[in-house]
N, C-alpha and C positions, 0 to 999 in steps of 0.2 A: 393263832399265828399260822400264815400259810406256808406250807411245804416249802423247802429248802429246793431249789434245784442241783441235779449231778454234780454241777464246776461248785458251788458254792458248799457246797458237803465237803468235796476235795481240798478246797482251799482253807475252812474252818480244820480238818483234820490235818492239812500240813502246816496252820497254825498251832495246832493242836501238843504237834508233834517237835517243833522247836520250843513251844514252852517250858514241855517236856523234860527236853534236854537240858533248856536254862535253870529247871529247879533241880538237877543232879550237880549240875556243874557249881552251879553257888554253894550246894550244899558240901560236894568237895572241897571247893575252894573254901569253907568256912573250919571244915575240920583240918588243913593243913598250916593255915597262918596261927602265928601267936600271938598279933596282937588284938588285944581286947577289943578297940575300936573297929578296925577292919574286919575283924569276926560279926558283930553284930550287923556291921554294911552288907556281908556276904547273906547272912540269913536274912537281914530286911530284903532283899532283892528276892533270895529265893521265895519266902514269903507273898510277894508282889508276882511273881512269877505264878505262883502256887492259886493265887486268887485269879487271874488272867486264863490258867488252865480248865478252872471250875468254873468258869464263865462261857468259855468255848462249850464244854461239857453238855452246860446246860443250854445253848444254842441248838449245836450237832442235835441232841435228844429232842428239843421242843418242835424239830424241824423235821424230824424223821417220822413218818407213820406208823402205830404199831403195827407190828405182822402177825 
Protein backbone atom coordinates (compact mmCIF):
# COMPACT_ATOMS: atom_id res chain seq x y z
CA UNK A 1 0.00 0.00 0.00
CA UNK A 2 1.38 3.46 -0.92
CA UNK A 3 2.07 6.14 1.79
CA UNK A 4 -1.00 8.08 3.03
CA UNK A 5 -0.42 11.64 2.41
CA UNK A 6 -0.43 14.73 5.33
CA UNK A 7 -4.57 15.79 4.68
CA UNK A 8 -5.40 12.14 4.34
CA UNK A 9 -3.54 10.90 7.79
CA UNK A 10 -5.42 14.18 9.25
CA UNK A 11 -8.68 13.21 8.04
CA UNK A 12 -8.41 9.21 8.96
CA UNK A 13 -7.25 10.59 12.58
CA UNK A 14 -10.33 13.03 12.93
CA UNK A 15 -12.17 10.03 11.84
CA UNK A 16 -10.44 8.44 14.11
CA UNK A 17 -11.17 10.48 16.77
CA UNK A 18 -15.17 10.84 16.34
CA UNK A 19 -15.37 7.16 16.46
CA UNK A 20 -13.84 7.43 19.35
CA UNK A 21 -16.23 9.33 20.99
CA UNK A 22 -19.22 7.37 19.41
CA UNK A 23 -17.91 4.04 21.25
CA UNK A 24 -17.84 6.04 24.82
CA UNK A 25 -20.91 7.61 24.31
CA UNK A 26 -23.05 4.48 23.30
CA UNK A 27 -21.35 2.76 25.84
CA UNK A 28 -22.82 5.53 28.36
CA UNK A 29 -25.74 5.55 27.00
CA UNK A 30 -26.04 1.64 27.34
CA UNK A 31 -25.01 1.71 31.14
CA UNK A 32 -27.85 4.47 32.04
CA UNK A 33 -31.16 3.07 30.20
CA UNK A 34 -33.06 0.14 31.72
CA UNK A 35 -34.47 -1.06 29.19
CA UNK A 36 -33.41 -4.35 27.92
CA UNK A 37 -33.94 -3.63 24.25
CA UNK A 38 -32.45 -0.33 24.02
CA UNK A 39 -29.51 -1.50 26.02
CA UNK A 40 -28.41 -4.05 23.65
CA UNK A 41 -29.16 -1.15 20.61
CA UNK A 42 -26.61 1.01 22.56
CA UNK A 43 -23.86 -1.71 22.62
CA UNK A 44 -24.74 -2.92 19.00
CA UNK A 45 -23.83 0.60 17.76
CA UNK A 46 -20.95 0.96 20.21
CA UNK A 47 -19.82 -2.31 18.94
CA UNK A 48 -20.27 -1.12 15.17
CA UNK A 49 -18.39 1.94 16.23
CA UNK A 50 -15.70 -0.13 17.82
CA UNK A 51 -15.11 -2.15 14.60
CA UNK A 52 -15.05 1.25 12.25
CA UNK A 53 -12.21 2.54 14.78
CA UNK A 54 -10.02 -0.67 14.36
CA UNK A 55 -10.36 -0.14 10.71
CA UNK A 56 -9.22 3.55 10.70
CA UNK A 57 -6.36 2.02 12.95
CA UNK A 58 -5.41 -0.29 10.73
CA UNK A 59 -5.46 2.26 7.77
CA UNK A 60 -3.56 5.32 9.66
CA UNK A 61 -0.65 2.29 10.46
CA UNK A 62 -0.61 0.52 6.88
CA UNK A 63 -0.14 4.11 5.58
CA UNK A 64 2.50 5.31 7.86
CA UNK A 65 6.15 4.48 7.27
CA UNK A 66 8.13 2.81 9.87
CA UNK A 67 10.69 5.22 11.49
Amino acid sequence: MANLTQAEVMSLRENLSAETLMIQKYGAFANIVSDPQLKQTCLNAQQLHQRHRDMLLRHINAGQPMM
